[in-house]
C-alpha positions as CSV (number, residue, x, y, z in Angstrom):
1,X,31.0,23.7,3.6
2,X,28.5,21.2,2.8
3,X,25.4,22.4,0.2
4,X,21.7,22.0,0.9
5,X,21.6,18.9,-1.7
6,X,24.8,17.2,-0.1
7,X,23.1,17.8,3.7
8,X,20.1,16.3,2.8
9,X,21.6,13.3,1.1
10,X,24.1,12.9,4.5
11,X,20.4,13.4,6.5
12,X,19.0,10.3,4.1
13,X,21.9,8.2,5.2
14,X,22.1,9.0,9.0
15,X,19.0,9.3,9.2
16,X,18.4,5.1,7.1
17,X,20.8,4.2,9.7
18,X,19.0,5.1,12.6
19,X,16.4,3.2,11.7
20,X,18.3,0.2,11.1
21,X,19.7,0.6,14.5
22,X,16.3,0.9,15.9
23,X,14.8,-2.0,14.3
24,X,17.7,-4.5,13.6
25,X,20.1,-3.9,16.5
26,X,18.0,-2.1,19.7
27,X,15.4,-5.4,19.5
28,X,18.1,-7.7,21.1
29,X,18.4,-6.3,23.9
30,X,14.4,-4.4,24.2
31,X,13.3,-8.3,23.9
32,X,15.9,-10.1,26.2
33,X,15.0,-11.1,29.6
34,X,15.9,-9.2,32.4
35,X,14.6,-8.2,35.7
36,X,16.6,-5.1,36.6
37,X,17.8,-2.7,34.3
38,X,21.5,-3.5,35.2
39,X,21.1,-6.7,33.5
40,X,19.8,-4.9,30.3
41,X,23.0,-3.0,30.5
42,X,24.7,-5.9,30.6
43,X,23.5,-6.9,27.4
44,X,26.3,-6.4,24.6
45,X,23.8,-4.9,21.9
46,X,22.5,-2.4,24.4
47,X,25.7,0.1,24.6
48,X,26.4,-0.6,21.5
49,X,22.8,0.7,20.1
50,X,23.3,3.6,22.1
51,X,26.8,4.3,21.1
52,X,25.5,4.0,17.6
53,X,22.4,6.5,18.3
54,X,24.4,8.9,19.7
55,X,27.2,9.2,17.0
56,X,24.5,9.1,14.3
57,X,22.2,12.1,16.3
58,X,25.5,14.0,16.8
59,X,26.4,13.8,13.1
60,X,22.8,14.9,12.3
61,X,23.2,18.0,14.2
62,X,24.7,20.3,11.6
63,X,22.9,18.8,8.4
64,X,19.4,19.4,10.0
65,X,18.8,22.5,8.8
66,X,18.8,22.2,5.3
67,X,15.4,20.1,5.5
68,X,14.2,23.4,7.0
69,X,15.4,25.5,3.8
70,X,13.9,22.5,1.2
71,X,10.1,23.2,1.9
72,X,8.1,24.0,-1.0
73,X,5.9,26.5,0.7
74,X,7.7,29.6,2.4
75,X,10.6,29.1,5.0
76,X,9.9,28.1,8.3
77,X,10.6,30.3,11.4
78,X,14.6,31.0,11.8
79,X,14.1,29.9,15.4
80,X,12.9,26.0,14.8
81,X,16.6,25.2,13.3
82,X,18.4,26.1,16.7
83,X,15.6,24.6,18.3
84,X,16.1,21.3,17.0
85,X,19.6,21.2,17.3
86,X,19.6,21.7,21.1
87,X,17.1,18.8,21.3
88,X,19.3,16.8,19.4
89,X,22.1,17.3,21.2
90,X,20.4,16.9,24.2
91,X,18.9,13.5,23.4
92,X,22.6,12.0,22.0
93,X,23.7,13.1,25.8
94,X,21.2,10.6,26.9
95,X,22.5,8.1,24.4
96,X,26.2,9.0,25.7
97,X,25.5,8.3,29.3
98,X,23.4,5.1,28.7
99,X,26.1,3.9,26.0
100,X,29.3,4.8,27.7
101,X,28.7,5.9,31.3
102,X,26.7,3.4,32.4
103,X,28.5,0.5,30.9
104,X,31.3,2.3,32.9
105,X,29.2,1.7,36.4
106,X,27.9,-1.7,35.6
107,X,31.1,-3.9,36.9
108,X,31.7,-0.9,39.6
109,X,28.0,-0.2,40.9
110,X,25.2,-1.6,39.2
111,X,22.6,-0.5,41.9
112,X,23.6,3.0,40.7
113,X,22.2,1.7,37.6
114,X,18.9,0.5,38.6
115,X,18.5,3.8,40.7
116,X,17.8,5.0,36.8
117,X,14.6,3.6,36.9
118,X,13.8,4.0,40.3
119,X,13.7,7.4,40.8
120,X,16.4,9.8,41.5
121,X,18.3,12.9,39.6
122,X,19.9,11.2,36.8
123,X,16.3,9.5,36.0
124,X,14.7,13.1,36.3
125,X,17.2,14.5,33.9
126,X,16.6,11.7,31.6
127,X,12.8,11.6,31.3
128,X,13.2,15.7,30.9
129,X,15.0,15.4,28.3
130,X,12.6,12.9,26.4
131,X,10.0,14.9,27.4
132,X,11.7,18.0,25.5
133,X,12.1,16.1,22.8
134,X,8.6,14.6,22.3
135,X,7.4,18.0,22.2
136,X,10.3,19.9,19.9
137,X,10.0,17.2,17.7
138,X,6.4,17.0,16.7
139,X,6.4,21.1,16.5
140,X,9.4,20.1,14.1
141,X,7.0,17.3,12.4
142,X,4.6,20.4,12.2
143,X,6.5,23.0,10.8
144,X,7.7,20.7,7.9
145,X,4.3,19.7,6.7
146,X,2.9,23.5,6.9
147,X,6.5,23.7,5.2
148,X,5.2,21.4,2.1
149,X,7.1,18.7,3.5
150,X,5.6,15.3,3.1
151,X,2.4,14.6,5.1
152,X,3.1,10.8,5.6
153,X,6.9,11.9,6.4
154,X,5.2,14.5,9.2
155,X,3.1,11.7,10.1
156,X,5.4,9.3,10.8
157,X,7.2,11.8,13.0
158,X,5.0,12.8,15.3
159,X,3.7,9.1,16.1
160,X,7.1,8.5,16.5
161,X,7.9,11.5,18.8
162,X,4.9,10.8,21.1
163,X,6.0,7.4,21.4
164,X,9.1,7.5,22.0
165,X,8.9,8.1,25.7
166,X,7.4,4.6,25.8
167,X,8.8,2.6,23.0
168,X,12.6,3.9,23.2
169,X,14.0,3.0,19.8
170,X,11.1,1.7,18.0
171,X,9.3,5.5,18.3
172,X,13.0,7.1,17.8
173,X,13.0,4.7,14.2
174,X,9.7,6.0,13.2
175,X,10.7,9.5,13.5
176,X,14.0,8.4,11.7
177,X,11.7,7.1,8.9
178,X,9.6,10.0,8.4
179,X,12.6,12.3,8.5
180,X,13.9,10.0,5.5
181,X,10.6,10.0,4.1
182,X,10.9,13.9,4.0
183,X,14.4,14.1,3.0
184,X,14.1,11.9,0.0
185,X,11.5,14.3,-1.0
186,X,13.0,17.7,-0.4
187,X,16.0,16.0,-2.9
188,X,13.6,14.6,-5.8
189,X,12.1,18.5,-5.4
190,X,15.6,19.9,-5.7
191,X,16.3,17.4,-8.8
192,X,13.4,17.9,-10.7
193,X,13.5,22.2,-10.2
194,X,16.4,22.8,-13.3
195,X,13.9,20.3,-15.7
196,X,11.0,23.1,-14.4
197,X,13.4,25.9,-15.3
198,X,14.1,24.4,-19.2
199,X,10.2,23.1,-19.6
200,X,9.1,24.7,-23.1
201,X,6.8,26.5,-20.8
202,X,9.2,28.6,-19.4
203,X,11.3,29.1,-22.4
């Protein structure tokens, strides 16, 4: 079972690798030319960005809630964690289908494809779902600064939350930086509490 110190140091690392993904990997296929969706599909670095998101959101999952359990002032509600978690899941679902089903369908039927951004269920289901997670993820962002998380880490989350929806994995890399931010804190916090304990002060 992993400790709060060794979640937070796996959240640092999934979390610094989201944003490379976001910012090294997701912009060769977000800045190639294309004029239907289908042919962004076709694009080698877009399944494999969304493979790569949605291994790296499903590994976050069960290390997310010991940022919730580092905050410096009192413990957030028991009912965020679970929260979160869902959302998470939910968004790597998206990742799943755009990263393996629908490089699946693009030799076989790549006008199912475009239908994504067209209109239709699986485009309802997907803009739900970023909806949701706009929204869980700047009351998340919230919690964590009333927390005494990071401001700037909180910050950087909820800019990246509310622009995700529109930006894709440039928002999803900002909210993966402030996360970082916030981790990186909640571990210098849990490394400097012993040297608090043996201050003279306290002896």
């Amino acid at each position: 079972m992993l400790t709060t110190r060794r979640s937070l140091v796996a959240l640092v690392a999934i979390c610094g690798a989201l944003v490379l993904n976001a910012f090294v990997l997701s912009p060769l296929w977000i800045l190639a030319p294309a004029e239907a969706f289908s042919d962004t599909v076709a694009i080698a670095a877009f399944p494999w960005s969304q493979r790569i998101s949605w291994l790296l959101l499903t590994l976050l999952i069960p290390v997310i809630p010991a940022v919730l359990r580092a905050g410096g002032r009192g413990t957030p509600p028991a009912w965020v964690g679970p929260l979160v978690q869902i959302t998470l899941a939910a968004q790597a679902a998206t990742h799943f289908v755009q990263g393996f089903v629908m490089a699946w369908l693009l030799p076989l039927a790549p006008e199912v494809i475009d239908l994504t951004t067209d209109g239709g269920a699986l485009q309802i289901a997907l803009f739900t779902i970023w909806l949701s997670f706009l929204v869980v993820n700047v009351l998340f962002a919230v919690t964590l600064w009333r927390a005494g998380h990071s401001r700037v880490g909180a910050g950087l989350m909820m800019v990246g939350a509310v622009v995700t929806p529109m930006l894709g994995p440039f928002g999803a890399g900002l909210l993966a930086l402030g996360l970082t931010v916030i981790a990186v804190g909640a571990l210098r916090s849990r490394t400097a509490a012993p040297e608090r304990v043996l201050s003279p002060t306290t002896l």
